[in-house]
C-alpha positions in Angstrom: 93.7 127.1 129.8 95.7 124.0 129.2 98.5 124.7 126.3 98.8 121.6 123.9 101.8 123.1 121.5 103.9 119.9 123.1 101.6 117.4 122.0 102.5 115.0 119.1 100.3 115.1 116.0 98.5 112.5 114.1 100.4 110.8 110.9 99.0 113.9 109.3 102.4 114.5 107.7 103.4 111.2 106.3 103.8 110.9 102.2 101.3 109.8 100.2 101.7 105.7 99.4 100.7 103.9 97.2 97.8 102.6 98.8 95.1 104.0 101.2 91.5 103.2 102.5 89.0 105.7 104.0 86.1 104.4 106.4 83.5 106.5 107.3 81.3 105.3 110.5 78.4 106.3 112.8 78.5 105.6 116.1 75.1 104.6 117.7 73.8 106.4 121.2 75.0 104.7 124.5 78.3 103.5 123.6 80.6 106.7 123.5 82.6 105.0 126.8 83.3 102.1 124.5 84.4 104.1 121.3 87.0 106.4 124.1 88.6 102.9 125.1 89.2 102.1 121.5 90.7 105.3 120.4 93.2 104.8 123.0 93.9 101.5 121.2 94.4 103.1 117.6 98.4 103.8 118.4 99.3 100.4 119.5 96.8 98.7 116.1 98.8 100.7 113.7 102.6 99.1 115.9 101.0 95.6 116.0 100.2 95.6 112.4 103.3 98.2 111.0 105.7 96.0 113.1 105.3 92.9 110.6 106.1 95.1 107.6 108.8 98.0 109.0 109.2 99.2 105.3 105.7 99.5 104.2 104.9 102.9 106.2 101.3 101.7 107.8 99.5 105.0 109.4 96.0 105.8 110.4 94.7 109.2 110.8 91.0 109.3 113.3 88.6 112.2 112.9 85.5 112.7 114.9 82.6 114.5 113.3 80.7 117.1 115.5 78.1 115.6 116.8 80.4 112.5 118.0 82.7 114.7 119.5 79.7 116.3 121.9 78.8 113.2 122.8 82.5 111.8 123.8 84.4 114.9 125.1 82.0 117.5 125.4 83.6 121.1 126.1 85.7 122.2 125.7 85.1 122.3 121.7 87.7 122.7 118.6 87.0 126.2 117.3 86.4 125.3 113.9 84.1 122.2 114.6 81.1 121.8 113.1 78.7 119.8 110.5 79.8 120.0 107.2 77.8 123.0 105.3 75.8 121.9 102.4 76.0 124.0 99.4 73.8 124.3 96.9 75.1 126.2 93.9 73.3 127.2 90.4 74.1 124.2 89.0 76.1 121.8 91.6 75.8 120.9 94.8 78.4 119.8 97.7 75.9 117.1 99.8 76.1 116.8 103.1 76.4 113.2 104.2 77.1 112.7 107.8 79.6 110.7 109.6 80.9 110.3 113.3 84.2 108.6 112.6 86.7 109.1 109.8 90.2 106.4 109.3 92.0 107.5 106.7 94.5 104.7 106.6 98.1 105.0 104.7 101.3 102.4 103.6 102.9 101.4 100.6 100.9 98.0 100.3 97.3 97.6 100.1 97.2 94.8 102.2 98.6 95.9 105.5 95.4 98.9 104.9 93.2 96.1 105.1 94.9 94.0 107.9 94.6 97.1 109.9 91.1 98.0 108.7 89.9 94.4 109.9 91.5 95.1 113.1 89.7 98.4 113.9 86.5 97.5 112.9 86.7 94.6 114.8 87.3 96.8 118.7 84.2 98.2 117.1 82.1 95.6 116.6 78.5 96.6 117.6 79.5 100.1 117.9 78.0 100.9 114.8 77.7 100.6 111.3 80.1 101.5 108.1 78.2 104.2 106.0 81.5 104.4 103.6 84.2 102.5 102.8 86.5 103.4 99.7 89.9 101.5 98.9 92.4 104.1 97.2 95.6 103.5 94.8 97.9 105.1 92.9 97.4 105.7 88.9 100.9 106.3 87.3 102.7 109.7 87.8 100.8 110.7 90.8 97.8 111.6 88.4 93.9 110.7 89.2 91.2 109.2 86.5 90.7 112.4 84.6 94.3 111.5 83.3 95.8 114.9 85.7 98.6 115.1 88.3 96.4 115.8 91.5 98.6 117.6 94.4 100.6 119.4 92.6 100.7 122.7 95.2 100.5 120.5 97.9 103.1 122.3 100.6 106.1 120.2 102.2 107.9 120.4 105.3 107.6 123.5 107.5 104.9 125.0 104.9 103.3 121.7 105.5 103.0 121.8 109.3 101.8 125.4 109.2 99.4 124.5 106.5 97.8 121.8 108.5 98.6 121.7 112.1 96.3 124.0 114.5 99.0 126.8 116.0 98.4 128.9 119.2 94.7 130.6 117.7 93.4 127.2 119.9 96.2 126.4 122.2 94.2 123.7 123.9 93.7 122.0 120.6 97.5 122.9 119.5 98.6 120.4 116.5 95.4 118.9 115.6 93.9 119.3 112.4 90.4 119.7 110.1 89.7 117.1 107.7 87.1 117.3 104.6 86.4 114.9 102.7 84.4 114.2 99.5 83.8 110.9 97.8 83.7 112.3 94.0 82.5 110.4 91.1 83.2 110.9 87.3 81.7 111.0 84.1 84.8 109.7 82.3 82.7 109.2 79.0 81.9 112.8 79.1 85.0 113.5 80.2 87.2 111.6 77.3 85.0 113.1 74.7 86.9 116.7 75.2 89.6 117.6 73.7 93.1 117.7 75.5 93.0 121.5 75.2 89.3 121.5 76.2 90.7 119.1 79.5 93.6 121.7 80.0 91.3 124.8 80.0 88.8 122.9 82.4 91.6 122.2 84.8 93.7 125.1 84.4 97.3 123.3 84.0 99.1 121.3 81.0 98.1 117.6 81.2 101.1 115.7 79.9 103.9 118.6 81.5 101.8 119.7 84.7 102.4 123.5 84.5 100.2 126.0 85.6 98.5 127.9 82.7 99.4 131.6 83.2 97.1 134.1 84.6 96.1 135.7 81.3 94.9 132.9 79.8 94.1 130.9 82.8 89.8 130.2 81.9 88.2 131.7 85.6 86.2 128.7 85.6 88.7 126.3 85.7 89.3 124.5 89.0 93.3 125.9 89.4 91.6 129.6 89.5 89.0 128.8 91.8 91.1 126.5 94.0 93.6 129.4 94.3 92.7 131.6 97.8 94.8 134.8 98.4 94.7 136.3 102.3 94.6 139.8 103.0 98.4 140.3 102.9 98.3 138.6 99.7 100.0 135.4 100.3 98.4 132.0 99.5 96.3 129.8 102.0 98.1 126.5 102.0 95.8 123.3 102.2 97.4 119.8 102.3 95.7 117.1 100.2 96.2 113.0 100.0 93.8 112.5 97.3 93.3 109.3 95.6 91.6 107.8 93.0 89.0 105.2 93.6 86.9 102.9 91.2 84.9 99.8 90.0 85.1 98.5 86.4 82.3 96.3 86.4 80.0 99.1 88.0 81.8 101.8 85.6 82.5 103.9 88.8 85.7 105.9 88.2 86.7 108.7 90.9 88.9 110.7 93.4 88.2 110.2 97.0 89.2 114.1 97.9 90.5 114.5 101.4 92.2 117.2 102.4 93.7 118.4 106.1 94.2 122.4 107.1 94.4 123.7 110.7 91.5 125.8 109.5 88.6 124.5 108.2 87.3 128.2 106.5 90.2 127.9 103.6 88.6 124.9 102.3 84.9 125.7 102.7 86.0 128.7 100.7 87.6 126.9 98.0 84.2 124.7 97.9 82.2 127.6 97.8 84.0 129.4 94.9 83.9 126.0 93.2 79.8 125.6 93.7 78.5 128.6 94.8 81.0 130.4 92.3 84.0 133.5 91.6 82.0 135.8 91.4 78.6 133.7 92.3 77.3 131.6 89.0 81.1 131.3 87.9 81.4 127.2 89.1 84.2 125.4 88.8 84.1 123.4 85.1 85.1 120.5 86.4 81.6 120.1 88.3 80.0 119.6 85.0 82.4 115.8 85.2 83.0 114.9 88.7 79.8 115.0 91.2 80.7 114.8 94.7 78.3 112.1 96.4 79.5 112.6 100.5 80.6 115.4 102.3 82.0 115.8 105.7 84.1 117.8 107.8 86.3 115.9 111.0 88.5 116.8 113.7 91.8 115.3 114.0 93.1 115.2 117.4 96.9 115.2 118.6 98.1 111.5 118.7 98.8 112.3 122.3 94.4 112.7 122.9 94.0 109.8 121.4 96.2 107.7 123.4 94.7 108.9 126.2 91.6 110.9 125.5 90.0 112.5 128.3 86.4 112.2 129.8 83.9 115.3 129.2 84.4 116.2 133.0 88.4 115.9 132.5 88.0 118.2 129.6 86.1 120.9 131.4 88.1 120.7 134.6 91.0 121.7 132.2 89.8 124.8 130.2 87.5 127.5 131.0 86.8 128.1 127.2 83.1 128.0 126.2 81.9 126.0 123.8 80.1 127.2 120.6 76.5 125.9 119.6 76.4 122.7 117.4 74.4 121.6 115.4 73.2 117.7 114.2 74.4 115.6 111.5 72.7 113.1 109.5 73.7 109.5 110.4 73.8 107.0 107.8 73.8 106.0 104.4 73.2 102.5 105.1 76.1 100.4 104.1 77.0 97.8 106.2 76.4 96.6 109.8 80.0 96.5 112.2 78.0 93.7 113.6 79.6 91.0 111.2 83.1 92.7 111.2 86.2 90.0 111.6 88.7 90.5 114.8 
């Protein structure tokens, strides 16, 4: 079995900026050969683009969806692949919404996002269509539209890598990543009618200082508690988040585009399952009853490395032995937008 601990990861690491877009695409049958020539293309995009704007930290991150990555590499498989679970609490649920191809795009200024969104989806012209397509900013003191910090606990430099890089448990997949994302929506009416106290117990920290309420009088149902997952020797699972809020005026659509990388995908289905299913079951996260998640989707971030050369399905079985677990299928589209008219 081939060992990928040398490999180089994706921009998985890079700070958060002040301005980010997230595509979402399906891929239609028949053209997986094409989509494999323009992965290999992502790397030098990103220099062409970057190399007019050396300060403004351009970086795209590519995740493949299940299905997709059957149909383009075959086996062997990431351990932790497969079609984001659908969960349907008491009173919530996380949809499932499909997707083959996730760019989660990065840099300081919105307009080199866009130069090197224009670019992409123009290699994929006819390749497809764009199901989602959300344009991300910063809102003051790194807070989102509910008026709270968001990343707070996110982990930095060595407790970042561990947090979100795949280690020797899949050596052949060794410095990849899992991606979920959710495009969540507010009630900020709803929302702006509570009190700050009522906001604080909700979220489980101070709003205007950012410090964790203490365990005693920390509410259970607040999303801090039932974001907070313990291993067996007690320490805490580490996620690492790049949220960003996301919104309309005109349409009164106000949200947080949640998208968060691990080199397990279990720590955050569990976190989403305490948050809709419930800790214990029927105790759901309060801040459901404000923010509804309208996608859901779980990726596969390769090592930079794969992507500038990724292998055929017959390359990737003449390397490894490993057998690859069942999959299942993904829904394919929401229906927003034909690649067909995309700009080069």
């Amino acid at each position: 079995m081939v060992d990928n601990g040398g490999a180089e990861p994706q921009a998985i690491l890079s700070p958060l900026t002040e301005a980010a877009m997230f595509l979402v695409l399906t891929i239609s049958p028949g053209y997986e050969d094409e989509v494999r020539d323009v992965l290999s293309d992502v790397s030098g995009l990103v220099r062409s683009v970057g190399f007019r704007s050396p300060n403004g930290g351009l970086c795209c991150v590519v995740g493949l969806g299940s299905e997709l990555w059957e149909r383009v590499f075959g086996s062997p498989r990431p351990a932790g692949l497969h079609p984001f679970i659908e969960l349907n609490g008491p009173r919530h649920t996380a949809v499932a919404t499909g997707g083959d191809l996730l760019l989660h795009l990065r840099a300081h200024r919105f307009d080199l996002c866009f130069e090197l969104a224009e670019r992409l989806l123009g290699r994929l012209r006819g390749f497809g269509q764009v199901v989602d397509e959300v344009y991300g900013f910063k809102f003051f003191d790194e807070r989102d539209l509910l008026g709270f910090v968001d990343g707070t606990e996110n982990p930095t430099g060595a407790a970042a890598a561990a947090a979100a890089l795949i280690g020797d448990e899949d050596p052949v997949f060794a410095n990849g990543s899992y991606v979920i994302v959710q495009k969540y929506v507010h009630d900020l009416k709803s929302w702006d009618a509570l009190s700050v106290e009522e906001q604080e117990r909700a979220i489980g920290r101070s709003k205007l200082e950012d410090i964790e309420m203490a365990d005693a009088i920390k509410p259970p149902n607040s999303h801090v508690a039932l974001n907070t997952i313990i291993d067996e020797s007690g320490e805490q699972r580490q996620i690492l988040r790049f949220n960003m809020p996301f919104g309309s005026v005109g349409a009164e659509e106000f949200g947080t585009y949640y998208i968060a990388y691990a080199r397990s995908p279990d720590v955050i289905e569990q976190m989403l399952k305490n948050m809709f299913i419930g800790q214990p079951p029927g105790n759901t996260d309060r801040i459901l009853d404000f923010s509804t998640p309208v996608t859901g989707n779980l990726y596969f971030v390769p090592t930079a490395d794969f992507l500038d050369d990724p292998p055929s399905p017959g390359e990737m079985s003449s390397e490894s032995t490993a057998e690859a677990p069942a999959t299942g299928c993904e829904d394919g589209s929401l229906g927003i937008g034909s690649l067909k008219g995309a700009t080069k």
